[in-house]
N, C-alpha and C positions, 0 to 999 in steps of 0.2 A: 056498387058504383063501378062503373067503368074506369076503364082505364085512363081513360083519354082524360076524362073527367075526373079521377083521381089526381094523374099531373097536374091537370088544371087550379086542383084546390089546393094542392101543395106549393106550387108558386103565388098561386094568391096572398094565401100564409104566410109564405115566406117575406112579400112584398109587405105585409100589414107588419109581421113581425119588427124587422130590421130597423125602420128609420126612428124607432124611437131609441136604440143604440149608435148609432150614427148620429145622430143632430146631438144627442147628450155628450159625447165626446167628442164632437166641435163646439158645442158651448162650454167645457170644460179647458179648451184649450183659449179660447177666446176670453174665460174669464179665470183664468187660473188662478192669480194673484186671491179671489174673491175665495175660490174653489178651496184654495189652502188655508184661510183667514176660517172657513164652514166644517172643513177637517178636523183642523184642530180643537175647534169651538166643542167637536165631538168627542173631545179626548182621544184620537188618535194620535200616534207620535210619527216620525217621518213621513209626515203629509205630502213633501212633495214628490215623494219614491212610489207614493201606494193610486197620489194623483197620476203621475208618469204610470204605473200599470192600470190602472181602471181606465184610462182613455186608449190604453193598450189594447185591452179587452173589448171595449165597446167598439172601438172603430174596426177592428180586424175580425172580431168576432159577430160585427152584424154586417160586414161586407161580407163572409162567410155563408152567415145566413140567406145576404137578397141574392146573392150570385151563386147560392147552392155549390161553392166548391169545398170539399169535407164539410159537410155541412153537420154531419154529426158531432165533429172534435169542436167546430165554432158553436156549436149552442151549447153543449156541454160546457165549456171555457165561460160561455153569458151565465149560464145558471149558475157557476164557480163563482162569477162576480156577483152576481145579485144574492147570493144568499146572506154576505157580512153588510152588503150594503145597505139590504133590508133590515135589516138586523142592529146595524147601527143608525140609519139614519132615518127609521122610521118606526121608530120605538115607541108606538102607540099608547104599552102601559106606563110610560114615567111622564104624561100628559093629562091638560085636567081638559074640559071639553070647554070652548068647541075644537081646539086644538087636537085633542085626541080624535075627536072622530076623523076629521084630513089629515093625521098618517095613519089611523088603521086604513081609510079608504087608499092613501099612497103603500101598504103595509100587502094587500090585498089586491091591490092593483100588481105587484109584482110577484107574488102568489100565482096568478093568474099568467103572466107571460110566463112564470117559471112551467108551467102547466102547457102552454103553448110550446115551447123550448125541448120538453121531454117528450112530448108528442111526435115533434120533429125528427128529436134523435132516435125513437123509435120506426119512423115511418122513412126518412130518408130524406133526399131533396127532390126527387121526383125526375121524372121524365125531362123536365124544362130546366136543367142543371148545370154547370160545367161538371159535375161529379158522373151525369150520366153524359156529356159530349165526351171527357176524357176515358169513361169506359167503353162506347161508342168506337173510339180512334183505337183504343186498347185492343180492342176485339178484332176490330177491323185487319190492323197490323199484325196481331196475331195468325190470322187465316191467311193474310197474305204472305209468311214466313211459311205457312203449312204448306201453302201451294207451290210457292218456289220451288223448293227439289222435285214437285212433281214434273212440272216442265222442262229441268233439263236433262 
């Protein structure tokens, strides 16, 4: 793959990734009152501390992802959050069917971004980044501190 075309399919990625973190923790914030009533339903205890950080995570860690700035520490941070969330809220085997099959398929479905996510972290944010603008500026300023003493 080319390079060019390597950035390319890394911000694609990144663009398909992100808004299903982003819209979940603005529907989270919009229905919180609900949000915490579904928490605790789950047996979780300080619902509204662990709501306050899952919308933590979600909003900052998929603006992270679509705008590729640290993009590595924000998806790492999403798969932090999806692995209890999966875990608790889509507990496929304490379900009889047809209920059980729509959360293994939601159980699965986040299996699969977790799999996008690490992918991410391995691969980086690509060319089309602020992580690569601000190494870009980095660089840039760099060589121009190198050349200063040459000139005077």
């Amino acid at each position: 793959m080319t390079d060019q075309c390597h950035s390319w399919t890394l911000l694609t990625g990144r663009i398909f990734l992100a808004p299903i973190f982003l819209l979940s923790g603005i529907m989270k914030i919009s229905n919180w009152s609900e949000t915490v009533e579904k928490m605790t339903s789950e047996g979780m205890v300080a619902a509204p501390f662990f709501l306050a950080m899952a919308i933590l995570f979600e909003i900052a860690g998929g603006l992270m992802v679509l705008l590729g700035f640290k993009v590595r520490i924000g998806a790492a941070a999403l798969i932090v959050f999806l692995i209890p969330a999966t875990l608790i809220f889509h507990d496929f085997w304490n379900f009889q069917s047809p209920a059980k099959e729509s959360q293994m398929q939601h159980f699965m479905k986040n299996l699969t971004i977790m799999g996008g996510l690490l992918a991410l972290t391995a691969a980086g944010a690509g060319r089309f980044s602020l992580d690569a603008l601000c190494c870009r500026s980095a660089t840039a300023n760099t060589h121009t501190e190198l050349a200063e003493p040459a000139a005077r």
